[in-house]
Backbone as CSV, one residue per row, in Angstrom:
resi,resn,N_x,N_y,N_z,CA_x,CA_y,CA_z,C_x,C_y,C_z
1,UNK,-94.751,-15.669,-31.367,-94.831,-17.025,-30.875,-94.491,-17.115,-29.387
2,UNK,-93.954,-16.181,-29.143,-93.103,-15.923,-27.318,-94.914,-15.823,-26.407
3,UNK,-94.606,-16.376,-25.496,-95.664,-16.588,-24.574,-96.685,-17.441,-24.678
4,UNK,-96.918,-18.455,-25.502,-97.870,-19.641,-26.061,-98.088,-20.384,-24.516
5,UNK,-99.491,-20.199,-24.255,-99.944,-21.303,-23.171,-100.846,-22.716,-23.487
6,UNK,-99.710,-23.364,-22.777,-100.599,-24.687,-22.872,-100.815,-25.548,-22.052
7,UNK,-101.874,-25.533,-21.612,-102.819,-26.260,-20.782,-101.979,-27.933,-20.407
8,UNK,-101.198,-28.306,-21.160,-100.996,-29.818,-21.411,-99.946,-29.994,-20.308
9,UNK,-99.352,-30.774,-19.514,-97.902,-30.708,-19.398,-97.579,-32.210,-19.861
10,UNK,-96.075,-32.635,-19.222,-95.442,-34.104,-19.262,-96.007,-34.779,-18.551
11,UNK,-96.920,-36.423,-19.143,-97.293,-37.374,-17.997,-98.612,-36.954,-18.023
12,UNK,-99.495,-36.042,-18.615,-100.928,-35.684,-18.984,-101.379,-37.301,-19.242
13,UNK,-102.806,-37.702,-19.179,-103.255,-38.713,-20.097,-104.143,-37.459,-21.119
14,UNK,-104.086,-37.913,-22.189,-104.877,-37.157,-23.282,-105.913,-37.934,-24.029
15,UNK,-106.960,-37.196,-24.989,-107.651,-37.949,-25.670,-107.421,-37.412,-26.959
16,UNK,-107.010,-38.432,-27.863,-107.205,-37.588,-29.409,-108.749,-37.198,-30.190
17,UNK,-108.669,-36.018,-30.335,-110.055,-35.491,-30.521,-110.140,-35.011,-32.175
18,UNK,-109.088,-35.342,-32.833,-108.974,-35.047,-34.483,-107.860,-35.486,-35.102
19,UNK,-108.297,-35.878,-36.146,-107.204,-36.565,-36.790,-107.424,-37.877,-37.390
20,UNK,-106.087,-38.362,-37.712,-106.138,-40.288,-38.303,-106.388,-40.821,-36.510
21,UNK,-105.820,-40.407,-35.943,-105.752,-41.292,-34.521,-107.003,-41.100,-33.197
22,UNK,-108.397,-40.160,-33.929,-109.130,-40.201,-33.358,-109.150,-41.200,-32.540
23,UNK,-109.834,-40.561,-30.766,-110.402,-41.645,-30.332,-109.239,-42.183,-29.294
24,UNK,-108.251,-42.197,-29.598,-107.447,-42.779,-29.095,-107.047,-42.268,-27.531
25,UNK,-106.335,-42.560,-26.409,-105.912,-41.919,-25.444,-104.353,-42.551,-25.217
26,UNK,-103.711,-41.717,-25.035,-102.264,-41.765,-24.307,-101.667,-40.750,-23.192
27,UNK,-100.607,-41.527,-22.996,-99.449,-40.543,-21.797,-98.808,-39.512,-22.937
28,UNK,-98.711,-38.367,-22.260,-97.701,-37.209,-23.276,-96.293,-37.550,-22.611
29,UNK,-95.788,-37.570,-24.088,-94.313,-38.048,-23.297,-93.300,-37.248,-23.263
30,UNK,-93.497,-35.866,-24.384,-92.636,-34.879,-24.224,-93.742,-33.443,-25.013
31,UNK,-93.470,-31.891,-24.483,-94.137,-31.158,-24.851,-93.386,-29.889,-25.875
32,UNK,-93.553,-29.641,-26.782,-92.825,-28.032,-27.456,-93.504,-26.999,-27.734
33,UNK,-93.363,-26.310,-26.455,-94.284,-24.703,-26.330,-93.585,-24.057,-27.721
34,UNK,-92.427,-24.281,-28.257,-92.010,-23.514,-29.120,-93.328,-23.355,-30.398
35,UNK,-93.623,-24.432,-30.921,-94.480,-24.247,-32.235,-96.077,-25.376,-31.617
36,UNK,-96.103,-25.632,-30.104,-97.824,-25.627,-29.667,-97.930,-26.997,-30.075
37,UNK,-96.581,-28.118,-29.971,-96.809,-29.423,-29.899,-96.542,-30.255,-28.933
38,UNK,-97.679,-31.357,-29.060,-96.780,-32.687,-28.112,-96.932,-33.866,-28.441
39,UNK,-95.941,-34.397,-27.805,-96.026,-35.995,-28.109,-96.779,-37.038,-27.154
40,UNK,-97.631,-37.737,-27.821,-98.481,-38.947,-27.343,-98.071,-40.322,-27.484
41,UNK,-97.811,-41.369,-26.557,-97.141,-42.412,-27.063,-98.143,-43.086,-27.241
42,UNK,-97.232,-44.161,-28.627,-98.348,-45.273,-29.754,-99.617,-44.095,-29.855
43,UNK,-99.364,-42.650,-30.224,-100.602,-41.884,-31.579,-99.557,-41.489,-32.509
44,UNK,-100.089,-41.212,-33.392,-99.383,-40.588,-34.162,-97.951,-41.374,-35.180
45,UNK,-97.903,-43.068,-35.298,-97.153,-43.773,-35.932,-96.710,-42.952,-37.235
46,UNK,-95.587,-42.833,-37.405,-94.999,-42.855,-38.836,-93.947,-43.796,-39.075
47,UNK,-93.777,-43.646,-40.584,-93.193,-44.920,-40.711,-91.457,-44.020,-41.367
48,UNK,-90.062,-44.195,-40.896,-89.297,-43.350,-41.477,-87.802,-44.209,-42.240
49,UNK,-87.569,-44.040,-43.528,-86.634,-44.669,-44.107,-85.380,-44.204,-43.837
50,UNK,-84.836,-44.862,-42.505,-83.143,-44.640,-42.370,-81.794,-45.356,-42.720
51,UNK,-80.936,-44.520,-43.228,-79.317,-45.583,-43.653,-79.097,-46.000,-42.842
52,UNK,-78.043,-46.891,-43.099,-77.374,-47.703,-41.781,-76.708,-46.317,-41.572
53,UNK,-75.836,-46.371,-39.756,-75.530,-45.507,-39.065,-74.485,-45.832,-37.613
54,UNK,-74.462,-45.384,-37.336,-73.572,-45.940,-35.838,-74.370,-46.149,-34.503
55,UNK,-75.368,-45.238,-34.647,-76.386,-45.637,-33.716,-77.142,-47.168,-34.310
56,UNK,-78.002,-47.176,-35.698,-78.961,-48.193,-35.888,-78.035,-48.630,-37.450
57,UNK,-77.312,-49.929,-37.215,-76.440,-50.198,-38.260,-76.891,-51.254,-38.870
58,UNK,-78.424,-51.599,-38.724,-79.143,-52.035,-39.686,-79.850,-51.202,-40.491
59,UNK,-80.315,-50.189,-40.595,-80.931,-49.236,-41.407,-82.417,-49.663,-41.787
60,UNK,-83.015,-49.115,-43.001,-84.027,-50.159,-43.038,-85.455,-48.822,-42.809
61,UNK,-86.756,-49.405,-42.423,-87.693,-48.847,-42.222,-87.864,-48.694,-40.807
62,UNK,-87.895,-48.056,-39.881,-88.494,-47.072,-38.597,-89.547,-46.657,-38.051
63,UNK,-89.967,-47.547,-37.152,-91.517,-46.695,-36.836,-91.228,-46.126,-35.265
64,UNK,-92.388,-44.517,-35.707,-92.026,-44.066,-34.100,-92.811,-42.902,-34.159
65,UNK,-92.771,-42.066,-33.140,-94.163,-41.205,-32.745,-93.686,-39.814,-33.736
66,UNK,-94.523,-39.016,-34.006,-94.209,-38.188,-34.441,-95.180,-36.866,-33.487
67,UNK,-94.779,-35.459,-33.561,-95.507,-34.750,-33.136,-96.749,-34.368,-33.080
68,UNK,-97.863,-34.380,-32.593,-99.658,-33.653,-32.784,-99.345,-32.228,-32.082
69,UNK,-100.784,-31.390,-32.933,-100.422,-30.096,-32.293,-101.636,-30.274,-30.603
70,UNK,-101.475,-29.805,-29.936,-101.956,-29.370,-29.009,-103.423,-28.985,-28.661
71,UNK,-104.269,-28.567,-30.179,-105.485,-27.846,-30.312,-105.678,-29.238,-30.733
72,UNK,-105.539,-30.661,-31.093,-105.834,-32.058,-31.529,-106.009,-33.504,-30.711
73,UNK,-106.374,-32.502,-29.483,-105.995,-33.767,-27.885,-106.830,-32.836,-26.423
74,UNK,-107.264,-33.392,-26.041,-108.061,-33.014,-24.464,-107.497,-33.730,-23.272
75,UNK,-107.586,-32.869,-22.338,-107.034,-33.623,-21.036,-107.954,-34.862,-20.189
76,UNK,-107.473,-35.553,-20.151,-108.613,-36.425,-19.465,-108.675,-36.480,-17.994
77,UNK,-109.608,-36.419,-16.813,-109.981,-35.933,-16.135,-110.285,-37.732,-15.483
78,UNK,-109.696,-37.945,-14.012,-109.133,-38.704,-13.414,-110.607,-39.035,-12.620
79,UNK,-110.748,-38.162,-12.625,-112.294,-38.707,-11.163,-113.144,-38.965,-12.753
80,UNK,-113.905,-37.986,-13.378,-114.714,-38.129,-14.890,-114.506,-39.198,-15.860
81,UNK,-113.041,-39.635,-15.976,-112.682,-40.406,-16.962,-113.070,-40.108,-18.585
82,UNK,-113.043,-38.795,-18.282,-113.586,-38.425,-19.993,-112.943,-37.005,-19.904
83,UNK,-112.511,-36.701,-21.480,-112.264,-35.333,-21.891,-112.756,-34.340,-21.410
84,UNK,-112.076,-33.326,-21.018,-112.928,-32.270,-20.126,-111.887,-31.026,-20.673
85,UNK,-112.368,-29.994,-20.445,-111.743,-28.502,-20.386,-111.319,-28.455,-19.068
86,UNK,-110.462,-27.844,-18.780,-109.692,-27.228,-18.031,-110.068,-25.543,-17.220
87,UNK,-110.182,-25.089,-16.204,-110.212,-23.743,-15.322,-108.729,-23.774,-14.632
88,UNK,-108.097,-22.741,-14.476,-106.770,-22.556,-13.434,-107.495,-21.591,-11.909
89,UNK,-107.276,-22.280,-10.970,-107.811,-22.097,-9.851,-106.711,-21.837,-8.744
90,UNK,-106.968,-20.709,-7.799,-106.150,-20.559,-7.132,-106.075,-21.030,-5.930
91,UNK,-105.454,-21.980,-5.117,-105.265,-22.790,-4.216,-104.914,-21.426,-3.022
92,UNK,-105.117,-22.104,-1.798,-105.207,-21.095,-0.497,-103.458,-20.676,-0.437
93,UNK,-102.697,-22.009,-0.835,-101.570,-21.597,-0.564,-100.591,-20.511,-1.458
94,UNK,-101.778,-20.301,-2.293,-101.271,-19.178,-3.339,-101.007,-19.260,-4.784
95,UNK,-100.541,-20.941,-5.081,-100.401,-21.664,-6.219,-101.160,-21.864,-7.340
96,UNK,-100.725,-22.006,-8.616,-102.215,-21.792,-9.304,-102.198,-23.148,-10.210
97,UNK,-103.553,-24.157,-9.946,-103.878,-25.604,-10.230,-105.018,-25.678,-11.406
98,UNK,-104.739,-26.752,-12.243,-105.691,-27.288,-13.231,-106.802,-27.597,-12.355
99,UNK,-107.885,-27.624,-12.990,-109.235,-28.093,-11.971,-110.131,-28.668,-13.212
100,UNK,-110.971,-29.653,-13.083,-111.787,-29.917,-13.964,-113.129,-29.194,-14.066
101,UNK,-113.725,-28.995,-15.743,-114.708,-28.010,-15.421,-116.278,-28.755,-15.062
102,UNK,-116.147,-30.177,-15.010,-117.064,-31.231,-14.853,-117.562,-31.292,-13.290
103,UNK,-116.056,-31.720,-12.974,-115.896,-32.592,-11.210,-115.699,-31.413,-10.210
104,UNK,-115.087,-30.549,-10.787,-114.148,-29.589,-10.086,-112.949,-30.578,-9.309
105,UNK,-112.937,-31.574,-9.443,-111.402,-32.262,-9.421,-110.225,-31.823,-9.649
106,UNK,-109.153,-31.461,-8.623,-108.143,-30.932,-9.328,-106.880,-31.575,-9.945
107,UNK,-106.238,-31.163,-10.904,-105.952,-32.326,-11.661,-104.441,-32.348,-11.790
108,UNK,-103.761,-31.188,-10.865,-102.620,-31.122,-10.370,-102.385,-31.390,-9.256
109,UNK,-101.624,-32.618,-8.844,-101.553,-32.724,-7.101,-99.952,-32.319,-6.683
């Protein structure tokens, strides 16, 4: 599992490309290279039954994002405005940048 690359980072806009939440697009709001997930805010609703507690001392039913894997979402591409694949391109200053494979837009500034 050591070395998993993913194209995605924090603050991506994404498109959901499978699933219940087809279709949909969001901000990634947090990423886990550990097991190749991330989180999309408002995709992915579940609904979770918690006791009362010291944090939430009403208890009750919970709604809130749950994880998508990574292979279930595309990057969306800022000049294109549509799902696109990704190339890593090497900038003069040596650095190495997302680029779109559409626009050639690069999609790291």
């Amino acid at each position: 599992m050591l070395g998993n690359k993913i194209h995605i980072k924090k603050d991506d806009k994404v498109k959901v490309i499978a699933g219940k939440d087809k279709g949909k697009v969001g901000k990634v709001v947090r990423v886990v290279k550990k097991n190749n997930k991330i989180l999309v805010e408002n995709v992915n609703i579940v609904k979770r039954h918690t006791k009362p507690s010291a944090k939430n001392k009403q208890g009750g039913i919970v709604a809130g994002e749950a994880s998508i894997h990574v292979s279930n979402v595309m990057l969306m591409c800022n000049k294109c405005i549509k799902p696109v694949r990704i190339k890593m391109q090497t900038l003069e200053n040596g650095k190495k940048a997302r680029v779109c494979r559409k626009c050639s837009e690069l999609i790291d500034k």
